[in-house]
VEXDREN-2710 file (C-alpha; in Angstrom, 1 decimal):
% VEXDREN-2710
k/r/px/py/pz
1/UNK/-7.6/33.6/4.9
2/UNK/-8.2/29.9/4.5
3/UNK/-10.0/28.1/7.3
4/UNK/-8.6/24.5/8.5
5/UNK/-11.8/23.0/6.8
6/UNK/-10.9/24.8/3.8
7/UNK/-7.5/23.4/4.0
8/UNK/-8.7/20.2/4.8
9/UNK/-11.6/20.1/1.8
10/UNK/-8.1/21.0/-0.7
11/UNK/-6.0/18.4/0.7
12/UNK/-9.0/15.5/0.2
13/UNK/-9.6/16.8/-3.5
14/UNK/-5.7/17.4/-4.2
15/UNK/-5.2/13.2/-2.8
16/UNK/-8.2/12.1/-5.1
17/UNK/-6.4/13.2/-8.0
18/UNK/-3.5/11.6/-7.0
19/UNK/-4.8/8.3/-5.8
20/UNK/-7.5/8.1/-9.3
21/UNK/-3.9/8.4/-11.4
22/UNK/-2.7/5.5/-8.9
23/UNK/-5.3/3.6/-9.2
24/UNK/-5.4/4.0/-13.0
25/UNK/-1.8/3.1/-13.6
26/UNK/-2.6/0.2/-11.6
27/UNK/-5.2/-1.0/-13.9
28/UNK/-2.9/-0.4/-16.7
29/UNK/-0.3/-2.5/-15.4
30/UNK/0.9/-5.2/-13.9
31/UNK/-2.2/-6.1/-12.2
32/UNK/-3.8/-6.2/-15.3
33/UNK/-1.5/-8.7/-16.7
34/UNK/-1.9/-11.1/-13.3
35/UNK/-5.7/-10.6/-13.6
36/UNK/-5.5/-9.2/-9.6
37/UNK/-7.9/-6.9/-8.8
38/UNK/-7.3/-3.7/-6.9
39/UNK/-7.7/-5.1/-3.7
40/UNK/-5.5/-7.9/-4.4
41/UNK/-2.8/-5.4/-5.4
42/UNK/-3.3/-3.7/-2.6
43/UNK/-2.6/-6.2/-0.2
44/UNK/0.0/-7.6/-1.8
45/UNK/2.1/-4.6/-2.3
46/UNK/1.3/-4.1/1.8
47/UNK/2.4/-7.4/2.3
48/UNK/6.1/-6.6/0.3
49/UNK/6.3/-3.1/2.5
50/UNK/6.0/-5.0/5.7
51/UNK/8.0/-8.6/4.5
52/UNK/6.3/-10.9/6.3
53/UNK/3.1/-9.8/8.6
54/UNK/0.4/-10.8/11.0
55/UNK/-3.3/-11.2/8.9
56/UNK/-4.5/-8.7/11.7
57/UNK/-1.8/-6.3/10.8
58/UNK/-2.3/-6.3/7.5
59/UNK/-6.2/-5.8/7.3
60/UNK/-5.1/-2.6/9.2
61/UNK/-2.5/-1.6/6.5
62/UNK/-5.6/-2.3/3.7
63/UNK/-8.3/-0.4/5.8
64/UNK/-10.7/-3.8/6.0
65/UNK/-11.8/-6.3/8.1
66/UNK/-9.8/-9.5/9.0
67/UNK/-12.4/-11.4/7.3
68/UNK/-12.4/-9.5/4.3
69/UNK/-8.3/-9.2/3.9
70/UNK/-8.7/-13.6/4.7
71/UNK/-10.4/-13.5/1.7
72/UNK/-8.3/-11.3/-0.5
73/UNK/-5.3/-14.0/1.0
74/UNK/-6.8/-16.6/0.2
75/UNK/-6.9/-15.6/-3.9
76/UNK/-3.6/-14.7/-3.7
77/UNK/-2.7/-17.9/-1.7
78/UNK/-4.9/-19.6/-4.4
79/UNK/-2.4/-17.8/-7.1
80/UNK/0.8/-18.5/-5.8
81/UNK/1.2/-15.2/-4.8
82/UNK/2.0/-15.5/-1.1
83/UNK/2.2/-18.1/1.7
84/UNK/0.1/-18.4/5.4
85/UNK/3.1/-19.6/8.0
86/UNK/2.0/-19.8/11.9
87/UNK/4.1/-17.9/14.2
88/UNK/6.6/-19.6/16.0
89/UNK/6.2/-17.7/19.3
90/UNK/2.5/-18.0/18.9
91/UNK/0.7/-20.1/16.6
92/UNK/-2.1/-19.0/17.0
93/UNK/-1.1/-16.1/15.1
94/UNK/-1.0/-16.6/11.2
95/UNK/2.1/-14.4/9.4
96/UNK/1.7/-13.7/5.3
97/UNK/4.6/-13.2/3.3
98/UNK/5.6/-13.5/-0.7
99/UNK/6.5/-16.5/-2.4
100/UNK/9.1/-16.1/-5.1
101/UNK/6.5/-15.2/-7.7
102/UNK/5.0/-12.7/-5.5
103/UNK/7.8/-10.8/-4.8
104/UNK/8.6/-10.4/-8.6
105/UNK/5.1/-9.2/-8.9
106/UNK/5.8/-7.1/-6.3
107/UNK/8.9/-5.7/-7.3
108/UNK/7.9/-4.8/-10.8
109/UNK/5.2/-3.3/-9.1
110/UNK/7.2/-1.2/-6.5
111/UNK/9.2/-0.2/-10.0
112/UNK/6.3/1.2/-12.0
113/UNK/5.3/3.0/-8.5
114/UNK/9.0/4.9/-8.3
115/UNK/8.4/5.8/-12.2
116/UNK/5.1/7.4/-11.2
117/UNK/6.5/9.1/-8.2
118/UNK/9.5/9.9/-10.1
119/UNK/6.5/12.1/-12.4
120/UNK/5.4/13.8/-9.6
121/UNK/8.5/14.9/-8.6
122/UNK/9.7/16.7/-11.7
123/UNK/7.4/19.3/-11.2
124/UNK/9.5/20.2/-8.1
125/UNK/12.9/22.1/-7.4
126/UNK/15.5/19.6/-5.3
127/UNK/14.6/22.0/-2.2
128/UNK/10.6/21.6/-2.8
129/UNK/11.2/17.9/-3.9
130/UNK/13.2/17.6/0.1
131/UNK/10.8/19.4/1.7
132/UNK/7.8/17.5/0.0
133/UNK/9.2/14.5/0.8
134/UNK/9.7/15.5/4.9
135/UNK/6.0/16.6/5.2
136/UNK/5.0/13.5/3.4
137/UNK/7.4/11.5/5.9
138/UNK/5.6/13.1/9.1
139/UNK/1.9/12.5/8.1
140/UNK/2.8/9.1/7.4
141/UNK/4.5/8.8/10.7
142/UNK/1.4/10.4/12.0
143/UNK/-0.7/7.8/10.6
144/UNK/1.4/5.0/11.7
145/UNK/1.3/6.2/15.4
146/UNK/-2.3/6.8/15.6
147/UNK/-3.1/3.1/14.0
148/UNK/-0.4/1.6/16.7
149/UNK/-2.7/3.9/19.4
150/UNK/-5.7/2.5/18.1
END
């Protein structure tokens, strides 16, 4: 029988392989053509996901450090990418969101994503493609929650 750290040790190894095929499809593609790195990528397809977003927020969504997503902002501001807009409630607070050109960029991107996905999920029956995708729905809800907590 399989411990929970067994378990655990499959899942992390299972996710590499999946995120090293992202990652590489990435470089392949439209990112490529933009000349945005990964971490440009990244927060640009976090920005599309959320529309329009606090800076703070989004460092969360990319795992780094305000300073560090500031930075990755500012290249993308630098490229037309995306805009900096002040809050109206509070402007101290500094919302990023696509310009037109980012959210083609964006879009084409979310489109070679769902072909990728799409991949994935021919391996699967309709009733193992449902269920994969409601397991897949609660640890991301898990992950959301424990971020809000944090």
């Amino acid at each position: 029988m399989k411990t929970s750290e067994d378990k655990a040790r499959r899942l992390a190894d299972e996710l590499q392989v999946i995120l090293e095929e992202v990652h590489g499809m990435e470089k392949k593609s439209i990112a490529t053509r933009e000349e945005l790195s990964w971490q440009e990528m990244r927060a640009l397809r976090a920005v599309g996901r959320k529309q329009c977003c606090p800076m703070t927020r989004l460092a969360d969504c990319i795992c780094l450090s305000v300073s560090s997503a500031t930075g990755i902002i500012d290249r993308l501001v630098s490229k037309k990418l995306v805009r900096r807009d002040r809050a109206a409630v509070d402007r101290r607070v500094v919302q990023v969101a696509l310009t037109d050109e980012g959210k083609a960029i964006n879009e084409e991107a979310a489109g070679g994503a769902a072909a990728f996905a799409k991949g994935l999920l021919e391996g699967l029956d309709a009733n193992e493609q449902d269920q994969f995708l409601g397991l897949l729905d609660k640890v991301a809800r898990g992950i959301e929650e424990k971020r809000r907590a944090a």
